[in-house]
C-alpha positions as semicolon CSV with decimal commas, in nm:
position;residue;x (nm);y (nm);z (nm)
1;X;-9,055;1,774;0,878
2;X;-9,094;2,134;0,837
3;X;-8,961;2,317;0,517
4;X;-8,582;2,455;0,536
5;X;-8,561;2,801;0,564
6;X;-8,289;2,971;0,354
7;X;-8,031;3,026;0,663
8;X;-8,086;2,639;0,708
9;X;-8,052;2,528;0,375
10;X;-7,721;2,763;0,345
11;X;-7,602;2,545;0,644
12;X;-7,720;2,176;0,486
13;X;-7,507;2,316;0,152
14;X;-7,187;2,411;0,351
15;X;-7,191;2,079;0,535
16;X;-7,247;1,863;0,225
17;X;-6,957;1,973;0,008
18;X;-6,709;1,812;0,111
19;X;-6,730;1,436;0,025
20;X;-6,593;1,284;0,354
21;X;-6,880;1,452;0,542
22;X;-7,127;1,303;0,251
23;X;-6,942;0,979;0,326
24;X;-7,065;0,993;0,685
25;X;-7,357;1,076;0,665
26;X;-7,416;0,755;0,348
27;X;-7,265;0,525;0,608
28;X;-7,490;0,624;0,900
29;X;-7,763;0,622;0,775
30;X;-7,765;0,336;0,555
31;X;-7,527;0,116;0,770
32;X;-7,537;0,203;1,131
33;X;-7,654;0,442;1,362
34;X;-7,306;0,410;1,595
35;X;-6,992;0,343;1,433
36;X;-6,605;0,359;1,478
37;X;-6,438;0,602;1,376
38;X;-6,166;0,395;1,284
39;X;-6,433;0,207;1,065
40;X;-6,558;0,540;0,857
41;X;-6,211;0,628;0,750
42;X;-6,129;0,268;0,629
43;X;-6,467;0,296;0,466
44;X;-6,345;0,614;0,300
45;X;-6,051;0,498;0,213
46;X;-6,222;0,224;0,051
47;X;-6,411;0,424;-0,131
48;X;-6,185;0,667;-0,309
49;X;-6,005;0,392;-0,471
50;X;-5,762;0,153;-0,507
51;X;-5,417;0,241;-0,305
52;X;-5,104;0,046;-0,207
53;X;-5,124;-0,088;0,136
54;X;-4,849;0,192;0,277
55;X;-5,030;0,469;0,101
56;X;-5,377;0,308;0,195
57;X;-5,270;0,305;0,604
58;X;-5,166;0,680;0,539
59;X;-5,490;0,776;0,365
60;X;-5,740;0,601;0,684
61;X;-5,474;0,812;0,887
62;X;-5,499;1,093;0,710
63;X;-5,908;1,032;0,644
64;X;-5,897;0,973;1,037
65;X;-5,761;1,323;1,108
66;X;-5,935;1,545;0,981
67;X;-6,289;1,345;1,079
68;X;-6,148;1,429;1,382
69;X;-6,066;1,793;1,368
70;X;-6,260;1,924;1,079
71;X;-6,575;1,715;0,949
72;X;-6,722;1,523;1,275
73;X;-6,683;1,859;1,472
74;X;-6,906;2,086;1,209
75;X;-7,152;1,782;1,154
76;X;-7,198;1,781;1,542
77;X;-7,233;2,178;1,559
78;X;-7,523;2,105;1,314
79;X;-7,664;1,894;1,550
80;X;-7,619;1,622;1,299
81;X;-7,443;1,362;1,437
82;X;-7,271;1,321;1,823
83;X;-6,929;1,212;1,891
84;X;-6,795;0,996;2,224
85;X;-6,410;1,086;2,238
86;X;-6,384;0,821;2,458
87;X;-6,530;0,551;2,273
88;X;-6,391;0,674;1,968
89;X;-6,765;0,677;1,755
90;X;-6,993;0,874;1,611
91;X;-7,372;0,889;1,677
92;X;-7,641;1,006;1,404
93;X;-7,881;1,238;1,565
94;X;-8,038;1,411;1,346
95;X;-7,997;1,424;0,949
96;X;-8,311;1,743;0,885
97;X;-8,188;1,916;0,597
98;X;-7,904;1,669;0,456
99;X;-8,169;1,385;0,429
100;X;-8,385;1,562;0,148
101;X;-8,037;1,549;-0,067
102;X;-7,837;1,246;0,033
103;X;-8,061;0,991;-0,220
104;X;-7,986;1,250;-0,523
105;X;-7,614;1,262;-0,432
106;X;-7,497;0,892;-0,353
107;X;-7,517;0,784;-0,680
108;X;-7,347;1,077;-0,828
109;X;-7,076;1,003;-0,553
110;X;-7,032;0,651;-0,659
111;X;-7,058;0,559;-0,310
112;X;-7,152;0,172;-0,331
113;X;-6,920;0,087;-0,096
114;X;-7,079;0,296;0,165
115;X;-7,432;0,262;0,139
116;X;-7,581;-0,117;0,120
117;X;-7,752;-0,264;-0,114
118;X;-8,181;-0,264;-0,096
């Protein structure tokens, strides 16, 4: 792996701050290289806590949404991951850049849920 430059390591930074894209990329590539969409936002959901079942089916909603329209789309721009609209999953491609910082931030996310046990 070559070294990040700093326009590339300005882009790794933007796409790791928001959690749900952290959450993504934990699941992917601990868990599984293809997965539901549907699956990552109950995963999220799971992860942020404890909810009543009507608030819990809005928040995967919700969490399902903006995967959609906001996270998935810049995490594919990056060349990061690839999307099937048709199958409804997500694809890891690449993770360059986001893999030298994923170990350091998992545990400070709390993220058991999302990344398995070794």
């Amino acid at each position: 792996m070559e070294p990040l430059d700093s326009s590339r390591l300005t882009e790794t930074f933007g796409l790791l701050t928001h959690p749900h894209r952290r959450a993504v990329l934990y699941y992917l590539t601990r868990e599984s290289d293809v997965v539901d969409v549907a699956t990552l936002a109950t995963t999220i959901a799971d992860w942020e806590g404890d909810r009543t079942e009507t608030s819990r089916a809005g928040d995967i909603e919700a969490i399902k949404t903006t995967l959609h329209h906001t996270h998935l789309p810049k995490l594919e721009a990056a060349g990061i991951v690839s999307t099937d609209s048709n199958r409804n999953t997500v694809e890891l491609e690449e993770t360059e850049g986001p893999d030298l910082f994923l170990d350091y931030t998992a545990p400070i996310d709390g993220c058991g849920g999302i990344v398995a046990d070794d």
